[in-house]
TORPA-4810 file (N, C-alpha, C, O; in nm, 3 decimals):
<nodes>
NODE_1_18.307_14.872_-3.692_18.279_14.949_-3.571_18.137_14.920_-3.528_18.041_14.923_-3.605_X
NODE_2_18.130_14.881_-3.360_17.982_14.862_-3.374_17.910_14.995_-3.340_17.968_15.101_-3.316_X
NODE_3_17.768_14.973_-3.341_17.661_15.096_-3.330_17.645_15.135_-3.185_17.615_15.054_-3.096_X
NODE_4_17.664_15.251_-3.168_17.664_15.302_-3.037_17.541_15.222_-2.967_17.428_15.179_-2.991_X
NODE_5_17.673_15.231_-2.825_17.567_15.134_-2.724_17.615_15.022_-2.739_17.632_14.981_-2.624_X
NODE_6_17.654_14.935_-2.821_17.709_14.803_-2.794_17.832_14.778_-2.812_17.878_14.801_-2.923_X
NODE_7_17.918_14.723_-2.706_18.028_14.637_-2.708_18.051_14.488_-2.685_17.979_14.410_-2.621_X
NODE_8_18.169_14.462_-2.750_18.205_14.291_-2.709_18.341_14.283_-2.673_18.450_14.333_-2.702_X
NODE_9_18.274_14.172_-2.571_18.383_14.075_-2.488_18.474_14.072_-2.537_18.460_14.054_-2.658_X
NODE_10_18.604_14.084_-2.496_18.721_14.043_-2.521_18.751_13.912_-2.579_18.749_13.816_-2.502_X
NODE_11_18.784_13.890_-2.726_18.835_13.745_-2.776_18.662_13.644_-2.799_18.646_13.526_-2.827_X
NODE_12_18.577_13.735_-2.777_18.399_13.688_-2.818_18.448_13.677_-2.966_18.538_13.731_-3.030_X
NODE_13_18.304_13.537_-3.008_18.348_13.523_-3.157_18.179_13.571_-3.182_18.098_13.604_-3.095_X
NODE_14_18.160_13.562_-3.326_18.008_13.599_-3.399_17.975_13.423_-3.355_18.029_13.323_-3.308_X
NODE_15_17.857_13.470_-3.404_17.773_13.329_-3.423_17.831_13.246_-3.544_17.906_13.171_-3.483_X
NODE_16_17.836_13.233_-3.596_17.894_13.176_-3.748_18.061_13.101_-3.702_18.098_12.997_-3.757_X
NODE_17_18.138_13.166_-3.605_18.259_13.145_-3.600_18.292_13.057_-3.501_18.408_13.030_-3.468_X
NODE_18_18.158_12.994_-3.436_18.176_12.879_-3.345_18.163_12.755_-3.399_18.197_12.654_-3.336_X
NODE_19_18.109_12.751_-3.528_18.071_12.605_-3.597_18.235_12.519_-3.592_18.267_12.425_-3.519_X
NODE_20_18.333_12.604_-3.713_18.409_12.508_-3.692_18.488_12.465_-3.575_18.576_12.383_-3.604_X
NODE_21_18.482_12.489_-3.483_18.530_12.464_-3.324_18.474_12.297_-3.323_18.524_12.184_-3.324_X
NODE_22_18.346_12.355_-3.319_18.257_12.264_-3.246_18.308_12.141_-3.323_18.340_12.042_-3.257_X
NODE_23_18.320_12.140_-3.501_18.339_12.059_-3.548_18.475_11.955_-3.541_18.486_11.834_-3.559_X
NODE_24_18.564_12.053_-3.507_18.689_11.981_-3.465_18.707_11.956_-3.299_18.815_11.950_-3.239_X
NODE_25_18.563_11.942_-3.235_18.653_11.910_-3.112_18.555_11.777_-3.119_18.566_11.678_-3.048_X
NODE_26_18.439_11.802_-3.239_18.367_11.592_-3.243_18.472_11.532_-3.319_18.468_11.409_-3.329_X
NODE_27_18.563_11.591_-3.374_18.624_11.483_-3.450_18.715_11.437_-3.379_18.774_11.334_-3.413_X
NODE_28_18.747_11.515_-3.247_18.886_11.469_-3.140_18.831_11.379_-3.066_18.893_11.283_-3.020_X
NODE_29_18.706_11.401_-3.047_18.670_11.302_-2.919_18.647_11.179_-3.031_18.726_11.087_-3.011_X
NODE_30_18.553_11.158_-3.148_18.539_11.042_-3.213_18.720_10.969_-3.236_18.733_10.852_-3.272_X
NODE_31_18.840_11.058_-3.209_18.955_10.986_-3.281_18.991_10.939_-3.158_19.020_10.820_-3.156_X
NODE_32_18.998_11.016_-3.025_19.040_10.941_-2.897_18.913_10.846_-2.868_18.967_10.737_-2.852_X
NODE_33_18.789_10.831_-2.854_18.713_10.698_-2.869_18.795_10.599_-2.972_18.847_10.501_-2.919_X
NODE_34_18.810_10.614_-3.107_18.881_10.536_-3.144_18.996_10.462_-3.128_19.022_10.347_-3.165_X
NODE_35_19.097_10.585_-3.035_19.237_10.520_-2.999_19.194_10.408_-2.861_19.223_10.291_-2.840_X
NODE_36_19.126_10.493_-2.798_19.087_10.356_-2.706_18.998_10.243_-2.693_18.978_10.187_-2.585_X
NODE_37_18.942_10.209_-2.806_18.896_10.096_-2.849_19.007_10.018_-2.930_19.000_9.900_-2.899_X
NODE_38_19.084_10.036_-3.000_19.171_9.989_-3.064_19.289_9.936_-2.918_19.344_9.827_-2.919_X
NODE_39_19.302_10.004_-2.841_19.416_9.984_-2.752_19.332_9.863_-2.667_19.385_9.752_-2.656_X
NODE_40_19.220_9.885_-2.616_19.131_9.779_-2.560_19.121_9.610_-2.632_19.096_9.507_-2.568_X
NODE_41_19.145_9.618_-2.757_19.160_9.537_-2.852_19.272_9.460_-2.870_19.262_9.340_-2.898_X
NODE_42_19.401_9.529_-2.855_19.489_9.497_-2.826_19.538_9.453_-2.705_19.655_9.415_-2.696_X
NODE_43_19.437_9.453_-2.578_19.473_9.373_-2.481_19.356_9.229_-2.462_19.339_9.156_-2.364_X
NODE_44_19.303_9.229_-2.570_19.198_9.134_-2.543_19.231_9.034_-2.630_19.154_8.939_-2.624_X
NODE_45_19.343_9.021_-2.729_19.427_8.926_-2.772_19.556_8.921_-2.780_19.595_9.038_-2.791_X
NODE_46_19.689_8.811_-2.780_19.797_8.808_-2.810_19.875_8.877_-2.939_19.842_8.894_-3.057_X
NODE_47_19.989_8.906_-2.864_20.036_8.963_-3.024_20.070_8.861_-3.133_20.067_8.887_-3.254_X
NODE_48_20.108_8.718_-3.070_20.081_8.679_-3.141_20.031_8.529_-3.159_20.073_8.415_-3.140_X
NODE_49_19.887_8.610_-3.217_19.732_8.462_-3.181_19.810_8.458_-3.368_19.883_8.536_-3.430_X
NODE_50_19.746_8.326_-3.399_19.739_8.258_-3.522_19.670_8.129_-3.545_19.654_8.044_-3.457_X
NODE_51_19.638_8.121_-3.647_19.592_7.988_-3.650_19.682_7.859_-3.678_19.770_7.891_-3.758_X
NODE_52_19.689_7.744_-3.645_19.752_7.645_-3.711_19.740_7.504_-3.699_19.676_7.460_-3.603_X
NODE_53_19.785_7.436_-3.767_19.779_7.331_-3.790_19.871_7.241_-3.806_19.951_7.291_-3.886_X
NODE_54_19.932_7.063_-3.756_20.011_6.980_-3.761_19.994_6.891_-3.810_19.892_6.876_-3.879_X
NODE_55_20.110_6.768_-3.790_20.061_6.611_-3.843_20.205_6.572_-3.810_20.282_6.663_-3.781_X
NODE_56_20.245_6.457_-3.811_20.347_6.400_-3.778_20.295_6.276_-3.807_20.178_6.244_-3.830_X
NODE_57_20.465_6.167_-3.803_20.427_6.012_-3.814_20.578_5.966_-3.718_20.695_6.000_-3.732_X
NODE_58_20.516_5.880_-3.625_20.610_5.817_-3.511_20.663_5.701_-3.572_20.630_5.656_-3.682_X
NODE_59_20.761_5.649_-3.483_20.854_5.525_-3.515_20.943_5.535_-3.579_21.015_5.441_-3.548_X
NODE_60_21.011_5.621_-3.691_21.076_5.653_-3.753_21.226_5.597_-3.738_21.287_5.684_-3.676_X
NODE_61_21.305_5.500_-3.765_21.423_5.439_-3.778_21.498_5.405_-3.886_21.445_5.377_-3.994_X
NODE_62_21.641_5.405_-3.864_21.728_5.369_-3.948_21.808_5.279_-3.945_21.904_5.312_-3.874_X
NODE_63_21.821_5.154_-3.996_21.940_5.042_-3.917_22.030_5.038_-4.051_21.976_5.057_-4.160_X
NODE_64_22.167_5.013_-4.041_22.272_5.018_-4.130_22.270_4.864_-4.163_22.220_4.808_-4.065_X
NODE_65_22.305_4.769_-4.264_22.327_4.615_-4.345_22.443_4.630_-4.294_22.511_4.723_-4.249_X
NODE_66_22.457_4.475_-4.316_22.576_4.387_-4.285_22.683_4.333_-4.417_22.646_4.279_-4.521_X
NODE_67_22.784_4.356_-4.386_22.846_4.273_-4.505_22.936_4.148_-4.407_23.017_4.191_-4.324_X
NODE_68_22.922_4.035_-4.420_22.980_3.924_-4.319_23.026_3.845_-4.430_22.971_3.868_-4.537_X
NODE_69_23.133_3.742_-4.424_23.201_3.636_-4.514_23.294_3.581_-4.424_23.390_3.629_-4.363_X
NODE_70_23.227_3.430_-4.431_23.329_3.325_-4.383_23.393_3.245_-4.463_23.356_3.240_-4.581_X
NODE_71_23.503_3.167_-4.420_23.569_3.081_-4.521_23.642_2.944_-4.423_23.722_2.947_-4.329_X
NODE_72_23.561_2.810_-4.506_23.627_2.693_-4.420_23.726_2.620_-4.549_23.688_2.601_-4.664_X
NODE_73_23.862_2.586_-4.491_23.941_2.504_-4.488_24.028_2.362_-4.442_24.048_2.347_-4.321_X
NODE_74_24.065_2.285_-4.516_24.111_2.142_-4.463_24.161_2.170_-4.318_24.137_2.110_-4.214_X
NODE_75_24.250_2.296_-4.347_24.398_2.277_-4.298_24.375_2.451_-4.140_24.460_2.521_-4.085_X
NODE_76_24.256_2.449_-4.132_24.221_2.539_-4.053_24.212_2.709_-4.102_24.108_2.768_-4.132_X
NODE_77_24.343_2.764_-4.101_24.354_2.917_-4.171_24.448_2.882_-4.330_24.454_2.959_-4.427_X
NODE_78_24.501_2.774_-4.321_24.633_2.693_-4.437_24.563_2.621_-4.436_24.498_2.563_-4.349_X
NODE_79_24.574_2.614_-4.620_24.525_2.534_-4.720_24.652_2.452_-4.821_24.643_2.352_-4.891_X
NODE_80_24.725_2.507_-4.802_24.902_2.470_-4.846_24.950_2.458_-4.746_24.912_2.529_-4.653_X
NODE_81_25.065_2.348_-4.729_25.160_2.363_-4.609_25.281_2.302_-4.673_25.297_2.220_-4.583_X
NODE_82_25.374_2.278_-4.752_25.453_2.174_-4.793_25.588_2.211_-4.784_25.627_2.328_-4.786_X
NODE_83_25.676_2.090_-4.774_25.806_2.140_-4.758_25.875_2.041_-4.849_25.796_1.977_-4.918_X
NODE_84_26.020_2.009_-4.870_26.098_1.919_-4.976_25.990_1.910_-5.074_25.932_1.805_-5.100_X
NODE_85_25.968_2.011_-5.123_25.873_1.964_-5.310_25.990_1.956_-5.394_26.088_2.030_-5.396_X
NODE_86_25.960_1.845_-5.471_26.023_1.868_-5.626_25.929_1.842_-5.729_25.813_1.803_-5.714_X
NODE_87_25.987_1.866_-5.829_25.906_1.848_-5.972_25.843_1.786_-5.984_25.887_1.672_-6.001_X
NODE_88_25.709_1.801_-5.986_25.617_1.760_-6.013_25.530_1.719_-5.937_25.439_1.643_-5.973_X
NODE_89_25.552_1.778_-5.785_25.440_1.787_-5.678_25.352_1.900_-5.702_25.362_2.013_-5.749_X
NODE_90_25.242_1.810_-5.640_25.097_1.914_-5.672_25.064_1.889_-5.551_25.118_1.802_-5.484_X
NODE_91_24.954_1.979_-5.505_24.864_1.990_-5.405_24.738_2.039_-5.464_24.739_2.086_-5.578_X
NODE_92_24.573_2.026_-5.361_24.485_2.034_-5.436_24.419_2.099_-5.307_24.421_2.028_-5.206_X
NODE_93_24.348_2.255_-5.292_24.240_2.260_-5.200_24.115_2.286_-5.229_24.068_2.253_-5.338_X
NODE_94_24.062_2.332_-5.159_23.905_2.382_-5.158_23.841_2.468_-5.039_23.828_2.421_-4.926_X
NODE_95_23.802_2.602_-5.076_23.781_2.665_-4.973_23.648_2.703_-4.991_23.602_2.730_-5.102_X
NODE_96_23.573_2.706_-4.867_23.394_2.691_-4.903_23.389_2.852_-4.861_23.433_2.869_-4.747_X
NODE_97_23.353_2.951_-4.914_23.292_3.084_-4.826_23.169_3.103_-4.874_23.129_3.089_-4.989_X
NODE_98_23.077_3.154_-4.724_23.029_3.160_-4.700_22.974_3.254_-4.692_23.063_3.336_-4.669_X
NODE_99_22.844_3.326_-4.695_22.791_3.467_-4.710_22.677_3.511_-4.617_22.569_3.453_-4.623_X
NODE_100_22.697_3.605_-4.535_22.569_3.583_-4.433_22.503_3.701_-4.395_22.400_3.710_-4.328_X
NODE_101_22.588_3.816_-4.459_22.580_3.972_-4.448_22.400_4.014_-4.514_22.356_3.944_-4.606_X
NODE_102_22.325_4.111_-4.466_22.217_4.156_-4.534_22.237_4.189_-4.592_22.143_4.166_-4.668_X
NODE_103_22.294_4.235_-4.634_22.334_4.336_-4.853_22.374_4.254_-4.924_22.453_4.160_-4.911_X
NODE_104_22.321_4.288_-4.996_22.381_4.190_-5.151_22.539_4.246_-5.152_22.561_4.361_-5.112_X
NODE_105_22.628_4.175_-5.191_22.801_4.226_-5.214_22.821_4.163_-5.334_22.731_4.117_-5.403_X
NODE_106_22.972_4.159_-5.366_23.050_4.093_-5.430_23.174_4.087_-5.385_23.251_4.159_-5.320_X
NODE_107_23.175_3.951_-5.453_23.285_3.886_-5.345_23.400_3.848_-5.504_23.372_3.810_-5.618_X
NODE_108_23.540_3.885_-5.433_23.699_3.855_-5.534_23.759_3.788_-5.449_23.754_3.791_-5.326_X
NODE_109_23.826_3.715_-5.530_23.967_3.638_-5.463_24.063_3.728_-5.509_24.042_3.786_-5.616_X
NODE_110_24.200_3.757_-5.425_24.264_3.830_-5.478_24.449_3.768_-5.389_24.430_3.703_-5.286_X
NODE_111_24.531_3.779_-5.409_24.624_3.731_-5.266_24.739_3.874_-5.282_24.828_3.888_-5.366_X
NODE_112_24.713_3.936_-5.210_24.780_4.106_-5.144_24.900_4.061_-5.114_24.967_4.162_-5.097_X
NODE_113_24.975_3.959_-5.097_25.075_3.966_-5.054_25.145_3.820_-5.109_25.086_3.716_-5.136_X
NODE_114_25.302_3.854_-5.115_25.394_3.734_-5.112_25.512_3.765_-5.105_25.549_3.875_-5.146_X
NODE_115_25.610_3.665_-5.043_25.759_3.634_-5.052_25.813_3.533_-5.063_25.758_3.434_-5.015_X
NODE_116_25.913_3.522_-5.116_25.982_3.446_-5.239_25.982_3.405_-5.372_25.901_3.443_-5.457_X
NODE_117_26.078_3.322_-5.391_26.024_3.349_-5.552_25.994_3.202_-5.636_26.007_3.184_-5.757_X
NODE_118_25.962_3.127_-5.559_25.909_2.932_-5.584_25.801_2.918_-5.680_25.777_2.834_-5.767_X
NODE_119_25.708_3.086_-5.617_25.597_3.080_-5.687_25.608_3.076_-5.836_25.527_3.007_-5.898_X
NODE_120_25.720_3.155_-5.913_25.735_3.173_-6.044_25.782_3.015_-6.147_25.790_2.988_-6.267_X
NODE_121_25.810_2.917_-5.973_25.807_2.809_-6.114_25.703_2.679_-6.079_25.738_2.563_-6.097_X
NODE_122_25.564_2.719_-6.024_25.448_2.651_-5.986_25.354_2.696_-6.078_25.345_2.818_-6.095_X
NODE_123_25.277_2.615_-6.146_25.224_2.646_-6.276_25.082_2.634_-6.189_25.060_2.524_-6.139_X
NODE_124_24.971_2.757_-6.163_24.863_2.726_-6.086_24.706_2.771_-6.161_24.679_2.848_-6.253_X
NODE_125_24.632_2.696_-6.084_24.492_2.680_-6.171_24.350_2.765_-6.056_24.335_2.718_-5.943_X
NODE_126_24.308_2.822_-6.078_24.172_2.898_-5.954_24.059_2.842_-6.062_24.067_2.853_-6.185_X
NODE_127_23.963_2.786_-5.995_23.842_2.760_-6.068_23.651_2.772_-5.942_23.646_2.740_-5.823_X
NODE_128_23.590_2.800_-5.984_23.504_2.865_-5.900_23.364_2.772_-5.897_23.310_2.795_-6.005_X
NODE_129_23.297_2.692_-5.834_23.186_2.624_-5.840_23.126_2.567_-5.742_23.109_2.643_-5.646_X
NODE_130_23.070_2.415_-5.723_23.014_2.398_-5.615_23.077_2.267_-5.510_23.188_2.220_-5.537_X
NODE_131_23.007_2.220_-5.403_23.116_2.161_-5.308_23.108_2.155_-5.189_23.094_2.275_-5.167_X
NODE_132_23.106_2.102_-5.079_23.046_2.079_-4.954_23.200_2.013_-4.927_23.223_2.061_-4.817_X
NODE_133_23.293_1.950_-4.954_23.402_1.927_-4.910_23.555_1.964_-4.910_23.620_1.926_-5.008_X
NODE_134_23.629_2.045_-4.798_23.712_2.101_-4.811_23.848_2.027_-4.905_23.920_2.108_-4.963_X
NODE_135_23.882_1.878_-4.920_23.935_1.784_-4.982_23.858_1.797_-5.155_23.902_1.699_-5.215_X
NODE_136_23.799_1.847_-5.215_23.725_1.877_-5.321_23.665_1.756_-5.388_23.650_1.763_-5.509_X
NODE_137_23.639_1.677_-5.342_23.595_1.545_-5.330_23.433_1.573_-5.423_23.399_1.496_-5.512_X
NODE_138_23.372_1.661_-5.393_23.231_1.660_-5.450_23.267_1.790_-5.517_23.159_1.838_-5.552_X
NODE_139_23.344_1.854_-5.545_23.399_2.002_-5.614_23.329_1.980_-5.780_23.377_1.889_-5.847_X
NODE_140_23.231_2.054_-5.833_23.199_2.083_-5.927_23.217_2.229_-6.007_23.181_2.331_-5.949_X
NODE_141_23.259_2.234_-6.109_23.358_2.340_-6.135_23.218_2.424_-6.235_23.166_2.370_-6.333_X
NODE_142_23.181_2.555_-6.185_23.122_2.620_-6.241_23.199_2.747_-6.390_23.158_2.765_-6.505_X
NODE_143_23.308_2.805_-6.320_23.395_2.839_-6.384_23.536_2.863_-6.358_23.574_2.898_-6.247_X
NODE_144_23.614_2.847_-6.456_23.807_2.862_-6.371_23.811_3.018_-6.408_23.754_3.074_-6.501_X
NODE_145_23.868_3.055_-6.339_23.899_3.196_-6.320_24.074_3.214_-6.340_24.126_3.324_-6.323_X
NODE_146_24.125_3.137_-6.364_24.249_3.159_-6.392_24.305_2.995_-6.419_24.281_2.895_-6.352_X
NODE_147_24.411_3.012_-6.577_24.426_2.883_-6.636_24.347_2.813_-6.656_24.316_2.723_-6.578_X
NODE_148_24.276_2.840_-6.802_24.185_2.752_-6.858_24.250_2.634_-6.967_24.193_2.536_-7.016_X
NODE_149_24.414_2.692_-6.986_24.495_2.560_-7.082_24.507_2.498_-6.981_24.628_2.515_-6.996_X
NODE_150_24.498_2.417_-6.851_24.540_2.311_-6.773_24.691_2.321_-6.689_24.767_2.416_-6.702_X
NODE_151_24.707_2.244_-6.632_24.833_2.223_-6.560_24.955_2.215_-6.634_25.047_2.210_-6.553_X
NODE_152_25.002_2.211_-6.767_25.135_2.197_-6.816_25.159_2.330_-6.875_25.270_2.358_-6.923_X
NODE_153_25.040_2.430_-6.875_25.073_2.562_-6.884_25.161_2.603_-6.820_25.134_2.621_-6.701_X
NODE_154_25.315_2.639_-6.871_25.385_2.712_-6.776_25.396_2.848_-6.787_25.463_2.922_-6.714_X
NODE_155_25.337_2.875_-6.868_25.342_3.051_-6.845_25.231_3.073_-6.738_25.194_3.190_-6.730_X
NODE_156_25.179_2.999_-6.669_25.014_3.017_-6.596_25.072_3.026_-6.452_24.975_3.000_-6.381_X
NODE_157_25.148_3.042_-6.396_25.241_3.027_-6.273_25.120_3.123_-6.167_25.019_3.191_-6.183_X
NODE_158_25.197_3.079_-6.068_25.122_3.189_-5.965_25.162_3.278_-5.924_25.094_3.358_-5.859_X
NODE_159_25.307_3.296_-5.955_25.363_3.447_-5.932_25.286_3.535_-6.047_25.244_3.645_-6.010_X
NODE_160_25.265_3.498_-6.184_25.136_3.621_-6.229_25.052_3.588_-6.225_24.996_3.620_-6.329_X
NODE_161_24.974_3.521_-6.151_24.815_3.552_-6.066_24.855_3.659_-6.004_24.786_3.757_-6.036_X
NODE_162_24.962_3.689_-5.905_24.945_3.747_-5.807_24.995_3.876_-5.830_24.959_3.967_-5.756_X
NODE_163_25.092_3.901_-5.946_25.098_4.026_-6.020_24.982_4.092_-6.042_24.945_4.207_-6.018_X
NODE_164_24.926_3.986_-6.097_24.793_4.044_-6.205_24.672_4.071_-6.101_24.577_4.135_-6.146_X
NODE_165_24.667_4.033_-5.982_24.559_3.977_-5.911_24.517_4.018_-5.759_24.449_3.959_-5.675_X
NODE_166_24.578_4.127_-5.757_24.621_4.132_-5.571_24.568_4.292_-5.547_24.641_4.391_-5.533_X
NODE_167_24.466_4.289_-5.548_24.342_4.396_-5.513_24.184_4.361_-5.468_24.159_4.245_-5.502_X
NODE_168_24.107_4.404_-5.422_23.971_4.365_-5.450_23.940_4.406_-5.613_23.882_4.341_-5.699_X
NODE_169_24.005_4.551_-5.620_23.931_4.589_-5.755_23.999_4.480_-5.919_23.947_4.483_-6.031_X
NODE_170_24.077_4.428_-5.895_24.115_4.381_-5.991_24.168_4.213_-5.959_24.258_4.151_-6.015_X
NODE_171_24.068_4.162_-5.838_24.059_4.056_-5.851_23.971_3.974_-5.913_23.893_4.019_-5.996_X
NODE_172_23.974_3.826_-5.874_23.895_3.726_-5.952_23.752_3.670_-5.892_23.753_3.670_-5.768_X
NODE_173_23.628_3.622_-5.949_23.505_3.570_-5.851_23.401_3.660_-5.947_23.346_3.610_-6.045_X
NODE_174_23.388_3.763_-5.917_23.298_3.855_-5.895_23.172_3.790_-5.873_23.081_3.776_-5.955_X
NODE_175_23.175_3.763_-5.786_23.058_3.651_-5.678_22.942_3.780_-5.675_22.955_3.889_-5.618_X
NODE_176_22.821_3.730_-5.757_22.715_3.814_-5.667_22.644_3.803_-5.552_22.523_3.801_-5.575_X
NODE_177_22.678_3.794_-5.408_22.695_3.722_-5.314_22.527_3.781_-5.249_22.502_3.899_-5.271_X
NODE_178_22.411_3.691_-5.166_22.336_3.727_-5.106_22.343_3.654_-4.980_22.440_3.585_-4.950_X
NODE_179_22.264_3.665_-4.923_22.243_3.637_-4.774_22.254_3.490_-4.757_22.189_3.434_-4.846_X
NODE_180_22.306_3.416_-4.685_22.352_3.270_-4.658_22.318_3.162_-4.796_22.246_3.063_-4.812_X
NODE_181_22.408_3.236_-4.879_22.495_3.182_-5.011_22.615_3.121_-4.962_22.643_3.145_-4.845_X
NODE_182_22.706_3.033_-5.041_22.815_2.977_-5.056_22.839_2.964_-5.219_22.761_2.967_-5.315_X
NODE_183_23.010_2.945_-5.205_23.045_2.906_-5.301_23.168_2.819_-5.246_23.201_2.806_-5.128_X
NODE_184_23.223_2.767_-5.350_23.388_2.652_-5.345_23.440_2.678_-5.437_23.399_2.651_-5.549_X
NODE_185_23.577_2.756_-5.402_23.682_2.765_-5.488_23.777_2.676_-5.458_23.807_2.648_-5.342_X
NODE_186_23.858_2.599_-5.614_23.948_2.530_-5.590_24.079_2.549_-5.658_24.096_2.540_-5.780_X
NODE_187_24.176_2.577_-5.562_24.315_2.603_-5.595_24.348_2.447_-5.617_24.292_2.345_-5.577_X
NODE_188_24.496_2.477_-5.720_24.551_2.348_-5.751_24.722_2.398_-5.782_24.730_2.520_-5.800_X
NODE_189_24.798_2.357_-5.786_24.942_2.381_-5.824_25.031_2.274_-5.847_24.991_2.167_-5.802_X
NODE_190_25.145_2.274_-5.906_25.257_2.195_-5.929_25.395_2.243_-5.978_25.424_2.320_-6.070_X
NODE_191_25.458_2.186_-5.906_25.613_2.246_-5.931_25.654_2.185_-6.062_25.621_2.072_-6.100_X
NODE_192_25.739_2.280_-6.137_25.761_2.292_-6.277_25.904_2.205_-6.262_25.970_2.204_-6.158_X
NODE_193_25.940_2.131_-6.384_26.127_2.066_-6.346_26.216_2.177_-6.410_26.258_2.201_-6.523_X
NODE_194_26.223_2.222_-6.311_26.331_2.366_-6.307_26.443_2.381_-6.233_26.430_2.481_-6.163_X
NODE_195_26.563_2.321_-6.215_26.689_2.357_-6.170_26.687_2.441_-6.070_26.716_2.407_-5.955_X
NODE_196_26.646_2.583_-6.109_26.625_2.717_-6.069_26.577_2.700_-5.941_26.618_2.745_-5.834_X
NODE_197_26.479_2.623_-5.970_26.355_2.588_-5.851_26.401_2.524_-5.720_26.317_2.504_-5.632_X
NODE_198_26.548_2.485_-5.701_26.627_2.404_-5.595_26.621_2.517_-5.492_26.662_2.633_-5.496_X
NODE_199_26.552_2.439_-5.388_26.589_2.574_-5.248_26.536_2.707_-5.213_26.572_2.781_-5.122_X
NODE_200_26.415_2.728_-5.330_26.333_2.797_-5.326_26.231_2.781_-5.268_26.189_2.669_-5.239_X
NODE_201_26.151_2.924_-5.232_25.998_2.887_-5.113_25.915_2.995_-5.132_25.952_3.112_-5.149_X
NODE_202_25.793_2.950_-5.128_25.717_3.125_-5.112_25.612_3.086_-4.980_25.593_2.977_-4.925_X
NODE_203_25.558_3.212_-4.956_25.451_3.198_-4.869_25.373_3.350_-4.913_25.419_3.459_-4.947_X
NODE_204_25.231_3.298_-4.893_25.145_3.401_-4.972_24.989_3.395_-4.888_24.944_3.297_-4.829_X
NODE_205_24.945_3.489_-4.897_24.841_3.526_-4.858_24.706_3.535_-4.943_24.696_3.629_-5.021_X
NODE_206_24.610_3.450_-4.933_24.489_3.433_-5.039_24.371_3.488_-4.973_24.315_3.431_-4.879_X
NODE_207_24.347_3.563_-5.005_24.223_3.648_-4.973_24.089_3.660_-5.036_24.079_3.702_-5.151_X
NODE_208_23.951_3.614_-4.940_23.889_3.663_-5.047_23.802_3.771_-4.927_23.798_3.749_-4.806_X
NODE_209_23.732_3.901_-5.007_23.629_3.997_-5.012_23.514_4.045_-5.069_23.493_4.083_-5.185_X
NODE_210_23.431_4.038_-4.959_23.276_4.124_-4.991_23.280_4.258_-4.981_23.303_4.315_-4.874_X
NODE_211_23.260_4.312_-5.077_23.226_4.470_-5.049_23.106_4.514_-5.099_23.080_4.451_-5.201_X
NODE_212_23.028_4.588_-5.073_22.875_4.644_-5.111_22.880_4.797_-5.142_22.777_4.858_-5.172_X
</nodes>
C-alpha cells in the first residue's frame, strides 16, 4: 500500500522492472539486424557458387582390324576338274593364300562339304609349305598335314579327311597368319584299283579360314 498522497499509473512498473524489457528488446533488434544481413548475403551470391576444376584430352578414336584371305589357283575357283578316272589317276594342285588382314589370325583348311562317294576310294595327301606356283613346280613342303605314309596308303582316303576335318575348329594349317604373309598348300590324290570305284564321283568343297 502506498503512503498517503501518492498514487500510480495504471500498469506503471518500479524502476528495477524496466531492465529486463530493455534487455530483450536489444536482443530483438541485434537478431533482426542479423536476419537481414544474412538474407543480404544470400542475394549477393548464387545458391549455387562452387569452386572447380577440369582437364580433358581430344582426338580420342577407335578403328576395328581386318581379317582378309585370298587364295590363287591353276584352275580359277577349281583346282580338280576330272572326269573318266581309273585306277591309278592322280592329280596334283597348289593353292597360294594369301593374308592381308591387320590382326594376326589363324588360318585351317577344312572342306564343309561333299557328295558322293569316289572320295572313299582316292587315297589323298595335304601338305603345307612354300611356292610361288599354282602347278607346284617350286612347292617346298614345310609340313604334311594329312598322310605322312605316302600315296599307297589306303586307309588315308579323302572321304576321312573330310570326316575328320570339316570345321574351322577341327581343321588342318593352324597358320599363324600376319599381315601380307602367304603360304602353299598342296593337295595330291589317286584313285585306288577298286571295282567298287566304277561310276562313281564326288564333288567337294575345300575351304580355307582366318579367324582372330
Amino acid at each position: 500500500m502506498l503512503p498517503k498522497g501518492q498514487w500510480r499509473r495504471p500498469g506503471a512498473v518500479g524502476k528495477h522492472s524496466r531492465r529486463p524489457q530493455h534487455r530483450l528488446w536489444r536482443r530483438l533488434r541485434w537478431y533482426a539486424a542479423a536476419t537481414a544481413l544474412a538474407a543480404a548475403a544470400a542475394h549477393l551470391y548464387p545458391a549455387n557458387a562452387r569452386f572447380t576444376a577440369a582437364t580433358s584430352t581430344d582426338g580420342n578414336m577407335l578403328a576395328a582390324g581386318t581379317v582378309v584371305l585370298s587364295g590363287t589357283v591353276s584352275g580359277g575357283s577349281q583346282f580338280f576338274t576330272v572326269s573318266n578316272a581309273i585306277p591309278g589317276s592322280t592329280a596334283i594342285a597348289c593353292v597360294i593364300t594369301t593374308y592381308t588382314g591387320s590382326l594376326p589370325a589363324t588360318v585351317q583348311m577344312y572342306v564343309p562339304a561333299v557328295t558322293g562317294t569316289l572320295s572313299s576310294f582316292m587315297v589323298f595327301r595335304l601338305q603345307i609349305g612354300t611356292g610361288s606356283n599354282t602347278d607346284c613346280s617350286d612347292f617346298s613342303p614345310t609340313n604334311t598335314l594329312y598322310n605322312t605314309t605316302g600315296m599307297r596308303a589306303a586307309s588315308q582316303t579323302l572321304a576321312a579327311f573330310i570326316a575328320a576335318r570339316n570345321t574351322w575348329a577341327n581343321g588342318v594349317g593352324n597358320w599363324a597368319a600376319t599381315t601380307n604373309t602367304t603360304r602353299t598348300w598342296k593337295l595330291e590324290w589317286i584313285v585306288q584299283s577298286d571295282d567298287a570305284a566304277q561310276g562313281q564321283s564326288t564333288s567337294f568343297t575345300a575351304r580355307w579360314e582366318a579367324q582372330r
